[in-house]
Structures are given as C-alpha cells and as structure tokens.
DSSP file (Angstrom, degrees, kcal/mol; ACC not computed):
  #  RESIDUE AA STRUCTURE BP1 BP2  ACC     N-H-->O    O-->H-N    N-H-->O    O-->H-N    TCO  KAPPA ALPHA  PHI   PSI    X-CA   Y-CA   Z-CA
    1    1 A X     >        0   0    0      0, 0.0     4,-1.6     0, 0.0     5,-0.1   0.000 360.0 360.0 360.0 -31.1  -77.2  -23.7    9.0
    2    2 A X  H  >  +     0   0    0      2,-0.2     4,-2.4     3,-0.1     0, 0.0   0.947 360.0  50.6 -63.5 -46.8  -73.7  -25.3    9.7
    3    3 A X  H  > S+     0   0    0      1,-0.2     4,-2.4     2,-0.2     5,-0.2   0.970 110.5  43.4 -44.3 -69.7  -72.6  -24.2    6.0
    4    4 A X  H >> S+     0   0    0      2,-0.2     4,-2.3     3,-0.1     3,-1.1   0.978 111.6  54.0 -59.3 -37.3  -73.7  -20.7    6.1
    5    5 A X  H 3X S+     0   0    0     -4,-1.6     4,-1.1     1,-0.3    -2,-0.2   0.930 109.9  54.1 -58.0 -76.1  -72.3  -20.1    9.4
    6    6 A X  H 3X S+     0   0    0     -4,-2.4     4,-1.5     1,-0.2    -1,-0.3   0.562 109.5  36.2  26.8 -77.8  -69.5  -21.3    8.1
    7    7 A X  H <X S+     0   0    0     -4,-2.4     4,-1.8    -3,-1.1    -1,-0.2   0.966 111.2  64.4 -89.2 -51.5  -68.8  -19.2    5.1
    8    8 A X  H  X S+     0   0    0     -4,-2.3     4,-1.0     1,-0.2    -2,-0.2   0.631 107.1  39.4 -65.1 -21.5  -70.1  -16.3    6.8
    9    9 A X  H  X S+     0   0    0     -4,-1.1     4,-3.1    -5,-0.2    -1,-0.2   0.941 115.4  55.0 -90.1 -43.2  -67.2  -16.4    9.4
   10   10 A X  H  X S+     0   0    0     -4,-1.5     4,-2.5     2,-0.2     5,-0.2   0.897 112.6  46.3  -9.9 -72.4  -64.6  -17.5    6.2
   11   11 A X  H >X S+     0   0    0     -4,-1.8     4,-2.1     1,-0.3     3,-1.2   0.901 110.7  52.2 -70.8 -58.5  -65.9  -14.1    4.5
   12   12 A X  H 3X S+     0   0    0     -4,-1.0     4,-2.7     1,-0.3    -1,-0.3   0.826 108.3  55.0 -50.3 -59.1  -65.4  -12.2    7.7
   13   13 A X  H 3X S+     0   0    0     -4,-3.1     4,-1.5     2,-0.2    -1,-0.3   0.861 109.3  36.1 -35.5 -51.4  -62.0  -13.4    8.0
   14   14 A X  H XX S+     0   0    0     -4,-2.5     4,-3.2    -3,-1.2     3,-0.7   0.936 110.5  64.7 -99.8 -16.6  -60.3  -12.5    5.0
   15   15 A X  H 3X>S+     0   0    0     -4,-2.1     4,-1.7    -5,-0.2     5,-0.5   0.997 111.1  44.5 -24.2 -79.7  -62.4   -9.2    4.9
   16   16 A X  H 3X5S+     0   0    0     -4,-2.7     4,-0.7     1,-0.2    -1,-0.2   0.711 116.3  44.6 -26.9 -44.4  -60.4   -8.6    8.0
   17   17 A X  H <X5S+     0   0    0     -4,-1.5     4,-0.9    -3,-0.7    -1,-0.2   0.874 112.7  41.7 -82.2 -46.8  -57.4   -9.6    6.9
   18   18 A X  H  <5S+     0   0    0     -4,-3.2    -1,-0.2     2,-0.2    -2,-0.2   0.445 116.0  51.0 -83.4  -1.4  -56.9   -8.3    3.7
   19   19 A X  H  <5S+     0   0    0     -4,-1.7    -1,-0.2    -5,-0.3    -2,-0.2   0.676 105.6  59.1 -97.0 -32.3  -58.3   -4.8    4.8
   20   20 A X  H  <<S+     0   0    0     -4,-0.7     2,-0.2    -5,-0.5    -2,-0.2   0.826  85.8  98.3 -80.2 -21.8  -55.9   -4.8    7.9
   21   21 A X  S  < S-     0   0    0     -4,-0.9     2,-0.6    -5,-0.1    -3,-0.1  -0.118  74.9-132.5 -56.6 124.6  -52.8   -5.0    5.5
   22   22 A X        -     0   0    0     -2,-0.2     2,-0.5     1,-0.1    -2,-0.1  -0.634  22.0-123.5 -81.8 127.8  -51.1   -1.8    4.9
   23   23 A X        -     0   0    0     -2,-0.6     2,-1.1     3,-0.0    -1,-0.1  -0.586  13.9-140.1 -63.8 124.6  -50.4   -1.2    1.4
   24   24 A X        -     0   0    0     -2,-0.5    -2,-0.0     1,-0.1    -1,-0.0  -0.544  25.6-114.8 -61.1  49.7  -46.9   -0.5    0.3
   25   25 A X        -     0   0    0     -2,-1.1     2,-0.2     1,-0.1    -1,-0.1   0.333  35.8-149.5 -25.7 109.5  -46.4    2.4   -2.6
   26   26 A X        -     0   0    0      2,-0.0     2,-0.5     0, 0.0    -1,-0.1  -0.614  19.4-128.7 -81.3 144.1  -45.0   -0.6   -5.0
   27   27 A X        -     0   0    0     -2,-0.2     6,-0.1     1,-0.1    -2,-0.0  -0.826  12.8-144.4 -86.2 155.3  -42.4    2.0   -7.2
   28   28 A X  S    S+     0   0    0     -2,-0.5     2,-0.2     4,-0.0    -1,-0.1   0.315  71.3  47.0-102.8  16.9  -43.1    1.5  -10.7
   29   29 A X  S    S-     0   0    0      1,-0.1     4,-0.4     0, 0.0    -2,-0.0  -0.832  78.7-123.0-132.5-177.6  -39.6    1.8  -12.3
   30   30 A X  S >> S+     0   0    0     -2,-0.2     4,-1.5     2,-0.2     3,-0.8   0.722 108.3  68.9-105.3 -33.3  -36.5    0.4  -11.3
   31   31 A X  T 34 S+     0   0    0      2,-0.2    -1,-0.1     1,-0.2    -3,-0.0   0.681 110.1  41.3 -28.0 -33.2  -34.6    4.0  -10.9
   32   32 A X  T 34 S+     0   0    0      1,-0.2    -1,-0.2     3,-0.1    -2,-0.2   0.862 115.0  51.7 -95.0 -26.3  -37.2    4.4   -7.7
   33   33 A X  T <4 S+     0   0    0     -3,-0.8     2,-0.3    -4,-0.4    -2,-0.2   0.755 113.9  41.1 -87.6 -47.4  -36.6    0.8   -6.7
   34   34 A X  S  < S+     0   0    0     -4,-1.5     2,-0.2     4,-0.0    -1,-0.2  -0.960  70.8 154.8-119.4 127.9  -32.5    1.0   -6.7
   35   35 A X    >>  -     0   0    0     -2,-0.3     3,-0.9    -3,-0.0     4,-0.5  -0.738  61.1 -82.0-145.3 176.7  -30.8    3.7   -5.4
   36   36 A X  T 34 S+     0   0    0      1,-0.3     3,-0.5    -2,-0.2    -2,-0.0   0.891 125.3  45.0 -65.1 -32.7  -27.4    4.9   -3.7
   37   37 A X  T 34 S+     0   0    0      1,-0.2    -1,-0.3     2,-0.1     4,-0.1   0.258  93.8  75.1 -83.6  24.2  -28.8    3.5   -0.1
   38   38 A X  T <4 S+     0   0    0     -3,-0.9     4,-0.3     1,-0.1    -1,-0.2   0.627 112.2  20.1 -77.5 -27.1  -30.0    0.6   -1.2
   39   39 A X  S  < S+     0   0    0     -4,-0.5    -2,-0.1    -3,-0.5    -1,-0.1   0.177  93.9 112.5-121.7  31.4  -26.3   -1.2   -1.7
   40   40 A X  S    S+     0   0    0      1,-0.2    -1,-0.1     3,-0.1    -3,-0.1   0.815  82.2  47.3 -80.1 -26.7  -24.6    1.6    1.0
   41   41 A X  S    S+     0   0    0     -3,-0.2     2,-0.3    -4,-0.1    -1,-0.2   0.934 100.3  77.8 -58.8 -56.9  -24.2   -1.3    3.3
   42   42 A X        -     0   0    0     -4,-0.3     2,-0.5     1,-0.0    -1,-0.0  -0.427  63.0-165.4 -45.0 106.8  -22.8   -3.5    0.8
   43   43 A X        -     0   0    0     -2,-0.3    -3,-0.1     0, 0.0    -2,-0.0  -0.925  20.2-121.7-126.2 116.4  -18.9   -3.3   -0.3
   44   44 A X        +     0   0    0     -2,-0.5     2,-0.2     1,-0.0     0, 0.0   0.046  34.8 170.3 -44.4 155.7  -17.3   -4.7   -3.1
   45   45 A X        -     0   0    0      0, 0.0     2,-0.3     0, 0.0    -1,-0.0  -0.632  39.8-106.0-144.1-160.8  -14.3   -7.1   -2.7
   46   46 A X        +     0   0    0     -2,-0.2     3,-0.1     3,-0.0     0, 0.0  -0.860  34.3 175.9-141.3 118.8  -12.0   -9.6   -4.8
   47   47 A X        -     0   0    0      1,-0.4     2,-0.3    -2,-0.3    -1,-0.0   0.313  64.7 -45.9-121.9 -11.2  -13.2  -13.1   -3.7
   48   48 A X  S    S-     0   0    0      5,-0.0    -1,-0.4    42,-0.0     2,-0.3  -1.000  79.8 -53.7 160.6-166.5  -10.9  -15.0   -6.2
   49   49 A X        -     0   0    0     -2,-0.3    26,-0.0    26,-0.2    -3,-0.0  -0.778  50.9-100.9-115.7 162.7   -9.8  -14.8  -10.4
   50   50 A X  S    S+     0   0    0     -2,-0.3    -1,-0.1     3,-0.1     3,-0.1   0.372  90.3  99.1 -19.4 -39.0  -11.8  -14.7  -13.4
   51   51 A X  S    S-     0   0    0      1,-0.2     2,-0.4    24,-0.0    24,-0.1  -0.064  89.4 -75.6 -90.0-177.1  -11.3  -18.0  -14.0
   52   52 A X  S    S+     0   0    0      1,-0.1    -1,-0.2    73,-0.1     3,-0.1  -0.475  75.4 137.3 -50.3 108.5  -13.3  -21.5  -13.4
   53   53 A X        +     0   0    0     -2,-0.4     2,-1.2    -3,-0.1    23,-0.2   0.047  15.0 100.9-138.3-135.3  -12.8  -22.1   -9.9
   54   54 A X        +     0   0    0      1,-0.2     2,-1.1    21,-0.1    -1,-0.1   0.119  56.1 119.6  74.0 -19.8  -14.4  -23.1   -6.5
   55   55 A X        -     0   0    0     -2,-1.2    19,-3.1    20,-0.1     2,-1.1  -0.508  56.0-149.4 -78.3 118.5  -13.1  -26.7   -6.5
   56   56 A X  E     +A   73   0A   0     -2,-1.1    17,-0.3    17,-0.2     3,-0.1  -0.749  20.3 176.3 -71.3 104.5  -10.9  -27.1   -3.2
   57   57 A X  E     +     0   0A   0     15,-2.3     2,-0.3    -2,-1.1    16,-0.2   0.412  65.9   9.9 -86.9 -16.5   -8.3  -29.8   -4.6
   58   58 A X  E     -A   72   0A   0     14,-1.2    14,-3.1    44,-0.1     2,-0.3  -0.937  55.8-161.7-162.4 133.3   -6.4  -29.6   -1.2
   59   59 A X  E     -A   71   0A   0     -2,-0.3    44,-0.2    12,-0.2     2,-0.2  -0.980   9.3-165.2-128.2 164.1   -6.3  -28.3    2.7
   60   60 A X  E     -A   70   0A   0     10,-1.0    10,-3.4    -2,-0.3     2,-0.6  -0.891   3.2-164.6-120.7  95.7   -3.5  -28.1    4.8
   61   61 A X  E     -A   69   0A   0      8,-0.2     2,-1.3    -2,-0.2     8,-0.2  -0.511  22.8-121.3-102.1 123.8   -3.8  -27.7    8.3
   62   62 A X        -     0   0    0      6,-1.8     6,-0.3    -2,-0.6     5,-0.1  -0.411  15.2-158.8 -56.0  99.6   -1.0  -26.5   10.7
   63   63 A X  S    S+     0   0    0     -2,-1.3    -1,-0.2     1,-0.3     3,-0.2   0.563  89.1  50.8 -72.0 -11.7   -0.5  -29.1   13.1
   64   64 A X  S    S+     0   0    0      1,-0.3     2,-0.4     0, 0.0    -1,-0.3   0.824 130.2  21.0 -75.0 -51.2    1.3  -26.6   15.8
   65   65 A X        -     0   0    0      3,-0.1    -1,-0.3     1,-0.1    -3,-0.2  -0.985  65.6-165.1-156.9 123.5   -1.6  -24.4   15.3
   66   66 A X  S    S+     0   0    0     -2,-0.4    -3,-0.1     1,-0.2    -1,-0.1   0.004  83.5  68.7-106.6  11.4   -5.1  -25.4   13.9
   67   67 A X  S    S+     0   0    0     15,-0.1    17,-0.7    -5,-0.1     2,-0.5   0.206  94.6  69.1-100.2   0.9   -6.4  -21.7   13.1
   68   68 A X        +     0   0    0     -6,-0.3    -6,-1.8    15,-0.1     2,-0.3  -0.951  66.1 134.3-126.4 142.2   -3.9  -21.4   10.4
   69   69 A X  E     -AB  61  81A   0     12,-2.1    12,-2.0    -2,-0.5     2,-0.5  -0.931  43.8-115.4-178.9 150.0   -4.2  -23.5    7.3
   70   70 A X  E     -AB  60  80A   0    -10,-3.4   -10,-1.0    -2,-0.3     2,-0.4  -0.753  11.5-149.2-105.6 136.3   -4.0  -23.4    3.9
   71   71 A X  E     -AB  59  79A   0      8,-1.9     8,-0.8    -2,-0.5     2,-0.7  -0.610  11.3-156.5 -97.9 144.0   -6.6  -24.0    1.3
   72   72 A X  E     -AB  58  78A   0    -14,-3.1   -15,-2.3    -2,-0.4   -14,-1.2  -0.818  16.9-161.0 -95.8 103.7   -5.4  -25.6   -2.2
   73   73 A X  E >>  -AB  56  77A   0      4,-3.3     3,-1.2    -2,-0.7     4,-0.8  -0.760  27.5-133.9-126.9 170.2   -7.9  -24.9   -5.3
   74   74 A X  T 34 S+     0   0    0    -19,-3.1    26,-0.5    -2,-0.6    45,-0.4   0.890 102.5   7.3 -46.4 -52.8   -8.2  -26.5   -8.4
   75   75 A X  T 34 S+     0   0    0     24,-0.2    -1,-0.3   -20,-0.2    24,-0.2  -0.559 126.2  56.9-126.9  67.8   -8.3  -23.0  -10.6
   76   76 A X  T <4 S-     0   0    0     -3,-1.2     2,-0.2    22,-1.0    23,-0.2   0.424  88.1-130.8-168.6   1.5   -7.6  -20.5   -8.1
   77   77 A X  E  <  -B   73   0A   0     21,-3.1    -4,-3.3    -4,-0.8     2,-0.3  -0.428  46.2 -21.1  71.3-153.5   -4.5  -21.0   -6.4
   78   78 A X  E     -B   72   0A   0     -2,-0.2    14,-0.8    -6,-0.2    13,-0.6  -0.866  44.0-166.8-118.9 150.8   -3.6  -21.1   -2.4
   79   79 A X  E     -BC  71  90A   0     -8,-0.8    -8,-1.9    -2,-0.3     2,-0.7  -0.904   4.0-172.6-113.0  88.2   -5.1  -19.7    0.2
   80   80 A X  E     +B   70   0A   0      9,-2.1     2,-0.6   -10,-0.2   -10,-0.2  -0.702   3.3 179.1-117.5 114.6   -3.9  -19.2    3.8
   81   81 A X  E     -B   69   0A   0    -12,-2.0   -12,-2.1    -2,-0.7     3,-0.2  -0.886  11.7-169.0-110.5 141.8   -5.8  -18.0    6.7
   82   82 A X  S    S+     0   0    0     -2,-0.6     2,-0.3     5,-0.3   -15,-0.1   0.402  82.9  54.3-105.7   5.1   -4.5  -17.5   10.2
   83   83 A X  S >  S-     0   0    0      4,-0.5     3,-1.7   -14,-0.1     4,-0.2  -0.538 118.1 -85.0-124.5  86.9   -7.5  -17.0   12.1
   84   84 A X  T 3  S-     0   0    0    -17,-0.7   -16,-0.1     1,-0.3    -2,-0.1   0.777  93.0 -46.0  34.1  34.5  -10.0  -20.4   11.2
   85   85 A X  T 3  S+     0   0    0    -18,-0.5    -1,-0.3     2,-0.3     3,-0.1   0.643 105.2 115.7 124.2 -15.5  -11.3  -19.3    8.5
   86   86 A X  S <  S+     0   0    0     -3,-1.7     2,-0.4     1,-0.3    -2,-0.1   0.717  88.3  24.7-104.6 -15.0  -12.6  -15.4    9.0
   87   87 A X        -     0   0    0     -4,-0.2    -4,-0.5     2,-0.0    -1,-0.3  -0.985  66.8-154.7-156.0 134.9  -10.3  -14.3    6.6
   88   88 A X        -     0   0    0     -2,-0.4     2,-0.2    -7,-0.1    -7,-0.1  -0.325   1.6-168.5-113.0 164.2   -8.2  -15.3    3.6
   89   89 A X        -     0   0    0     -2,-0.1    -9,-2.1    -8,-0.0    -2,-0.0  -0.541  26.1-127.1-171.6  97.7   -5.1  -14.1    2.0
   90   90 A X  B     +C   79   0A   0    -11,-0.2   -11,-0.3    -2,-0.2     3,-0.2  -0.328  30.8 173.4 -40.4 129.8   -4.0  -15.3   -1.6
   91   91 A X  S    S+     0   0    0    -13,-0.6   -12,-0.1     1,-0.1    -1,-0.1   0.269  71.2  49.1-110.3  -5.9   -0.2  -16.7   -1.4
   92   92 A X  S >  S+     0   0    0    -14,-0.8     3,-0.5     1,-0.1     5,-0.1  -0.153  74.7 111.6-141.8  38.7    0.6  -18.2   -4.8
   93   93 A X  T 3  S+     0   0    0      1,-0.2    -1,-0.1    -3,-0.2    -2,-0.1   0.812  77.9  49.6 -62.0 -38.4   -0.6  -15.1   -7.1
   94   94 A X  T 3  S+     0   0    0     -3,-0.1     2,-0.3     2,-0.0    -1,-0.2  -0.146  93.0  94.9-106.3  28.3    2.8  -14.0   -8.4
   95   95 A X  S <  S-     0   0    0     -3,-0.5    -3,-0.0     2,-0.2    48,-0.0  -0.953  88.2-108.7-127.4 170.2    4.0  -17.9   -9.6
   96   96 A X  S    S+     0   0    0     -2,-0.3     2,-0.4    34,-0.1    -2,-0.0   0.571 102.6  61.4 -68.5   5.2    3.4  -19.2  -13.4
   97   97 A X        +     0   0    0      1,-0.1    -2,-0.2    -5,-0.1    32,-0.1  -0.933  42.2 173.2-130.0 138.8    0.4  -21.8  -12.2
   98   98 A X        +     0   0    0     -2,-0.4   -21,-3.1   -21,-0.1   -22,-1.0   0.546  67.4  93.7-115.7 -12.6   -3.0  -20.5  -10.6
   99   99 A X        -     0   0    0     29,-0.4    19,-0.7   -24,-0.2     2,-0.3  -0.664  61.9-170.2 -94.4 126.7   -4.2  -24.5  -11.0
  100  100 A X  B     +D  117   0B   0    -27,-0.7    17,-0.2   -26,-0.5   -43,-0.2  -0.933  23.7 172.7-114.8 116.5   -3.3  -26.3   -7.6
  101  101 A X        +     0   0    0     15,-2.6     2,-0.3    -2,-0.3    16,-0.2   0.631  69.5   5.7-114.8 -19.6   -3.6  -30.3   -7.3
  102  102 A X        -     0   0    0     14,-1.3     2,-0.4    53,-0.1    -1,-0.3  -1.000  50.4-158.3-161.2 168.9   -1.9  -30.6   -3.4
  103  103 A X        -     0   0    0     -2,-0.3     2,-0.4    12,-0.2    53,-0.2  -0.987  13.5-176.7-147.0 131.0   -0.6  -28.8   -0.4
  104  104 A X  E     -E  114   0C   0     10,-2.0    10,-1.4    -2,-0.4     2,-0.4  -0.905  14.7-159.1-136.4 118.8    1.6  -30.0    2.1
  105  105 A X  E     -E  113   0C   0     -2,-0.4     8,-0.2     8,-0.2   -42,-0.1  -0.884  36.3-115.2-103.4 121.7    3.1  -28.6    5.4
  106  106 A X        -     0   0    0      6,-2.2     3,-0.2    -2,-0.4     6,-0.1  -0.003  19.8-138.3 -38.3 139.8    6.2  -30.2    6.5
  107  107 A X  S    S+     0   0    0      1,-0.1    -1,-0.1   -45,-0.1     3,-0.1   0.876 105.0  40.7 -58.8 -43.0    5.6  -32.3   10.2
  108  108 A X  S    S+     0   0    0      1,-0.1     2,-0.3     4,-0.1    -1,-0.1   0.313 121.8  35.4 -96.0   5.4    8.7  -31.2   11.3
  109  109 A X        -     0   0    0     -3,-0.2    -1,-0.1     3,-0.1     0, 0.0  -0.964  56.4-163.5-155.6 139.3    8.7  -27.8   10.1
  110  110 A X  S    S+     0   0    0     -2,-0.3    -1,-0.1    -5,-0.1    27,-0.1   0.824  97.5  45.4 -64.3 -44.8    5.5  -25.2   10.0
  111  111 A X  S    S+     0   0    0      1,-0.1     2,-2.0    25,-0.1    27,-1.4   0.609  86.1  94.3 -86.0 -19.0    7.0  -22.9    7.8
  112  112 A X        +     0   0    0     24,-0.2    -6,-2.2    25,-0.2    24,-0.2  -0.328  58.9 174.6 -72.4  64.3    8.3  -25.5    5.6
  113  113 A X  E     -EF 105 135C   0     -2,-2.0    22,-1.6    22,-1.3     2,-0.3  -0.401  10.7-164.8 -89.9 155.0    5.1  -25.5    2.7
  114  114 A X  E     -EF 104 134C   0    -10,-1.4   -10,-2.0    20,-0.3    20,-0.2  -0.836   6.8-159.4-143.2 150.9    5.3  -27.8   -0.9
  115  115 A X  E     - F   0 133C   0     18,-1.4    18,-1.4    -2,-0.3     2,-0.7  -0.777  13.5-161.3-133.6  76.3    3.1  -27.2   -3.3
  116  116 A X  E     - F   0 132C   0     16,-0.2   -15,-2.6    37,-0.2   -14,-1.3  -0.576  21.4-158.7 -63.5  95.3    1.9  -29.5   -6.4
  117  117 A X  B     +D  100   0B   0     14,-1.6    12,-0.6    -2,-0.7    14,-0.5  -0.316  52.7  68.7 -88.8 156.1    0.3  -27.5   -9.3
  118  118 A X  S    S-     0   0    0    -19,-0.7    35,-0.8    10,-0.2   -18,-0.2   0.510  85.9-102.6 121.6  86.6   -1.9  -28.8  -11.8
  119  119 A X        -     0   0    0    -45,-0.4     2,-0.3    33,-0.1   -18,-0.2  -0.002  29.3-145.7 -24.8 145.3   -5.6  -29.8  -10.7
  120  120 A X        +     0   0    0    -20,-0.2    -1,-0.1    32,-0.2     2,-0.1  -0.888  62.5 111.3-123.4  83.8   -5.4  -34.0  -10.6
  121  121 A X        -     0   0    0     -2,-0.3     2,-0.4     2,-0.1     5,-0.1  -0.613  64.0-141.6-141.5  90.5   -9.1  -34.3  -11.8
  122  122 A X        +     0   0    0     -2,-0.1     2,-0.2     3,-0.1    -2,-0.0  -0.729  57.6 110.8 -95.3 124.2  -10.1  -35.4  -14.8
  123  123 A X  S >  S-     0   0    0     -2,-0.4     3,-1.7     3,-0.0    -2,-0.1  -0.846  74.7 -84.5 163.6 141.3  -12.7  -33.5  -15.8
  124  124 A X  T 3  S+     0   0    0      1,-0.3    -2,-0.0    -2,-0.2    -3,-0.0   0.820 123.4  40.4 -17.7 -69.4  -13.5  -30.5  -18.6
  125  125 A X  T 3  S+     0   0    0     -4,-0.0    -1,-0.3     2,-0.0     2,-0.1  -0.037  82.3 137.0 -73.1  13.3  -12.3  -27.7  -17.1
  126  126 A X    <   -     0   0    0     -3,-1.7     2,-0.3    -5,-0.1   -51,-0.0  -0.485  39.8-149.9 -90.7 145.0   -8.9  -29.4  -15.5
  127  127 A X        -     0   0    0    -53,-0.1     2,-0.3    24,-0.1    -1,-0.1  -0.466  14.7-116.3-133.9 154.9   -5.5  -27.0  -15.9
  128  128 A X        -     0   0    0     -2,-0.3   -29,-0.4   -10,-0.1   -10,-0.2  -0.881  23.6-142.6-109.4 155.5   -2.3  -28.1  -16.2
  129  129 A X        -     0   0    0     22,-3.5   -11,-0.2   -12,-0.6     3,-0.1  -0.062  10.4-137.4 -96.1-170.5    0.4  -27.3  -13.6
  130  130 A X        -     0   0    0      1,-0.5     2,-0.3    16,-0.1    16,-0.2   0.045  62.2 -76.8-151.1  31.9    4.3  -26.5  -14.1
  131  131 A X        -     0   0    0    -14,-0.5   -14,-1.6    17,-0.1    -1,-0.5  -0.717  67.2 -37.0 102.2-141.0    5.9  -28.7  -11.2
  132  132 A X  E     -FG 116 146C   0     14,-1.7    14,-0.7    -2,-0.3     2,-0.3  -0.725  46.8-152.8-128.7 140.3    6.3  -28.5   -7.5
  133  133 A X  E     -F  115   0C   0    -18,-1.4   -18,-1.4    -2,-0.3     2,-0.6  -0.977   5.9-162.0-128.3 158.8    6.9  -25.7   -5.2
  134  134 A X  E     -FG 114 143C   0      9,-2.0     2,-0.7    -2,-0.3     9,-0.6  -0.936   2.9-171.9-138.5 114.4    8.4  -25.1   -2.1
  135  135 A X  E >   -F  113   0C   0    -22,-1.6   -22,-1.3    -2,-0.6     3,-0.7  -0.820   2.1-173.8 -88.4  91.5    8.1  -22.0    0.5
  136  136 A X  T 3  S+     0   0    0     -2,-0.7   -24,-0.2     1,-0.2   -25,-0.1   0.087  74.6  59.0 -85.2  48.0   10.2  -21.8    3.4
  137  137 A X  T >  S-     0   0    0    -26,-0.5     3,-1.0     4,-0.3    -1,-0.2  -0.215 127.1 -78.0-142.9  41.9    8.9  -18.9    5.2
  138  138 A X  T <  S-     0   0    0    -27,-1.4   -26,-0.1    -3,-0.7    -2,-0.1   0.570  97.9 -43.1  94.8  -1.3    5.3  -20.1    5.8
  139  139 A X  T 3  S+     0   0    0    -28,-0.3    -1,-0.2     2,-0.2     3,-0.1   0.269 107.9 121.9 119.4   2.9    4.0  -19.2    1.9
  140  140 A X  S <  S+     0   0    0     -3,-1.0     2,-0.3     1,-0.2    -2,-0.1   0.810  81.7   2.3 -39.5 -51.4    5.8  -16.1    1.9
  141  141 A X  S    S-     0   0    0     -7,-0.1     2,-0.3     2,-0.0    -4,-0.3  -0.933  70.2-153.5-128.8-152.4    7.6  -16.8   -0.8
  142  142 A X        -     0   0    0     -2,-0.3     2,-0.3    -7,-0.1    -7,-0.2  -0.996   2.4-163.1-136.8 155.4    7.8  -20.1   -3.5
  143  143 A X  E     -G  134   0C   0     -9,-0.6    -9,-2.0    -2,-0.3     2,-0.9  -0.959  25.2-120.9-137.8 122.9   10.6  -21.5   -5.7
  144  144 A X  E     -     0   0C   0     -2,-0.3   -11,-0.3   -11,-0.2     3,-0.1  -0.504  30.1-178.9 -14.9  59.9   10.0  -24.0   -8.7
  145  145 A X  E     -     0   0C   0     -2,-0.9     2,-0.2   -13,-0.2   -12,-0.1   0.125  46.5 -65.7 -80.4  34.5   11.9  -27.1   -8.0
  146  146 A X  E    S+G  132   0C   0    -14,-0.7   -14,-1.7   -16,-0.2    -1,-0.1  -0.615  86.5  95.2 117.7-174.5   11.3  -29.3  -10.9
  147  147 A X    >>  +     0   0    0    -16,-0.3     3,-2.1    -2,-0.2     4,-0.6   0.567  38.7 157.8  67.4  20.9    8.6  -31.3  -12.7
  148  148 A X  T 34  +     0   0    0      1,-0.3     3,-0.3     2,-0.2   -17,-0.1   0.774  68.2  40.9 -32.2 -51.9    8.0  -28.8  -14.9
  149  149 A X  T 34 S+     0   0    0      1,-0.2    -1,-0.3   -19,-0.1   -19,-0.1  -0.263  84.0  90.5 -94.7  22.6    6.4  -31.2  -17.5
  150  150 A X  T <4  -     0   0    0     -3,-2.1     2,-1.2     1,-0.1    -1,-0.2   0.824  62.7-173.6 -99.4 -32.6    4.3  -33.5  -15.2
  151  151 A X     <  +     0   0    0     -4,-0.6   -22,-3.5    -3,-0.3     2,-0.4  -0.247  66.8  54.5  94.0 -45.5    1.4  -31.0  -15.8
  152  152 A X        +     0   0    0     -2,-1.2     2,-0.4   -24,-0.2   -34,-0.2  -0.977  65.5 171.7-135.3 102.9   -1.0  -32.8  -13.2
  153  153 A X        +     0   0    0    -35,-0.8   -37,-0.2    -2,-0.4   -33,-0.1  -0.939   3.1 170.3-131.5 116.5    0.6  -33.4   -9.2
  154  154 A X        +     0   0    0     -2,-0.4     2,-0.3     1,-0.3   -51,-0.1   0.499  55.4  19.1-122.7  21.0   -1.8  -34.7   -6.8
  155  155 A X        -     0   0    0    -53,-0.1     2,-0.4     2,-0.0    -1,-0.3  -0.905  41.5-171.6-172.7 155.8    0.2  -35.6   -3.6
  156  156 A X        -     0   0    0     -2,-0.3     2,-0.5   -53,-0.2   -53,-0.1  -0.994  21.9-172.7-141.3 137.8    3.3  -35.0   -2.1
  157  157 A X        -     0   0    0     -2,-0.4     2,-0.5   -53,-0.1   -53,-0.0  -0.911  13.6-135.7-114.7 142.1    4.0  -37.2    1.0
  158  158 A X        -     0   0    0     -2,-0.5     2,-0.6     2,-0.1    -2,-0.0  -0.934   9.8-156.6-115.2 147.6    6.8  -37.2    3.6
  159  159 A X        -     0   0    0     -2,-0.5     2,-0.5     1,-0.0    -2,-0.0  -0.950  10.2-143.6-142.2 128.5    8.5  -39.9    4.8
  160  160 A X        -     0   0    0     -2,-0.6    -2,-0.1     1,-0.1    -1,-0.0  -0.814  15.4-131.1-102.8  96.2   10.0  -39.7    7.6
  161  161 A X        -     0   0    0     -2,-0.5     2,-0.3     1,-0.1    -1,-0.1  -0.088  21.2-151.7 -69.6 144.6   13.6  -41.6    8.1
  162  162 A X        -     0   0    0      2,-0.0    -1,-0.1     1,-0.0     0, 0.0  -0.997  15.9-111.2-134.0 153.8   13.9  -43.7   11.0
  163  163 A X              0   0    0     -2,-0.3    -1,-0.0     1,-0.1     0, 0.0   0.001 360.0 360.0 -47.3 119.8   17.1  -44.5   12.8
  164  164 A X              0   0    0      0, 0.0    -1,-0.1     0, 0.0    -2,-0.0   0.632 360.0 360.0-101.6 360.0   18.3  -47.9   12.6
C-alpha cells in the first residue's frame, strides 16, 4: 500500500510539473535565433594586439597615488590606468617592442617611468626586447636609452645614494 501511494503521488508530481511549464517557440534556424537586438547592448572594443598576450610580466604602482598604476605585459605592451583599474589606456604603442619584461616608477619622481622590454620568461612564445626606456612625463612619451641587444630585461632597480 506504502508503494503505490507512493508512486501515485511521484506520477502526480511531475504530471504537475511538466504540464505547468510554459513552452517556449524554440526558433528552428539561427537567422530567427540572432538578430540586430540580440547584441544591441553589446559594443565592440580593442582590448589589446593580435598577438600572444595576457601574461602580466610587471605592475607598477604609484606610490603618491595608488589608483594610478601601470601594468607591464609580456606581449602586449604597457598599460596605465588612473582610476584603479576601471579603465586602461595603452602607453607604449608607437615604440619598436610591444614585449615588456619590467616597469619601474622612480621613488623620487612619479612622472619619472623606465621601462625593460623583452619578456624574461623562458617559455615558447617569449619575444625579444630592444633595450630600456625611459618617460619623463608620466608614459607620455618614451626614449630608447641603450641595451639594444640584451633582448630579454627583467628588472630595473634604484638605488638610492646615501650621504656620507
């Protein structure tokens, strides 16, 4: 008696269930399925280049001010946002290297940015660089100062004389 009762409330149930579900008109082509409002929300952008990218090789955080800071990546170049994060703004498009192995912002100076290119990864996909650069207006722009032929730079330090 336990059984049938049993199955007889089971059967009752998904009768119920599946009869209270509204059926959907599935479309049967993809023309009916995707349309101009379906991506009207949606807006293309530029998130980064063409090439093999995504590794962050470096950050650089403004120690005066911690909502601006610059990202270094392996095959993509620099990256600087001034509000934490919400928004990005390539800085190193227009110099001969898009592969980035460090980022440095002077201590004593904000504006004052070095640059080592050339991922320091060894890995498949690792770029070579074409020496160190250096911004002094905040990444505005950069100038080349030498290494040309070290290919791979993956820290730049400062050291900071003290008075004897």
């Amino acid at each position: 008696m336990k059984s049938s009762l049993f199955t007889f409330t089971l059967i009752i149930l998904f009768c119920s269930v599946s009869f209270s579900q509204k059926k959907d008109k599935v479309p049967s082509n993809t023309s009916e399925q995707l349309n101009s409002t379906t991506f009207s929300g949606m807006k293309f952008r530029n998130v980064g280049p063409a090439f093999t990218s995504g590794r962050v090789a470096d950050i650089a955080v403004n120690s005066k001010n911690p909502f601006e800071y610059y990202i270094a990546v392996a095959s993509g170049g620099v990256w600087k946002t001034k509000n934490n994060g919400n928004t990005y703004e390539p800085i190193f498009d227009n110099e001969n290297s898009y592969s980035i192995g460090c980022i440095a912002i002077s201590p004593t100076n904000e504006n004052l940015i070095w640059i080592g290119s050339g991922e320091n990864n060894n890995q498949r996909s690792v770029a070579y660089g074409d020496g160190v650069y250096k911004s002094e207006d905040g990444g505005k722009t950069f100038k080349n100062m030498g290494l040309k032929t070290s290919e791979h730079i993956g820290k730049i330090i400062f050291i900071q004389k003290t008075k004897k």
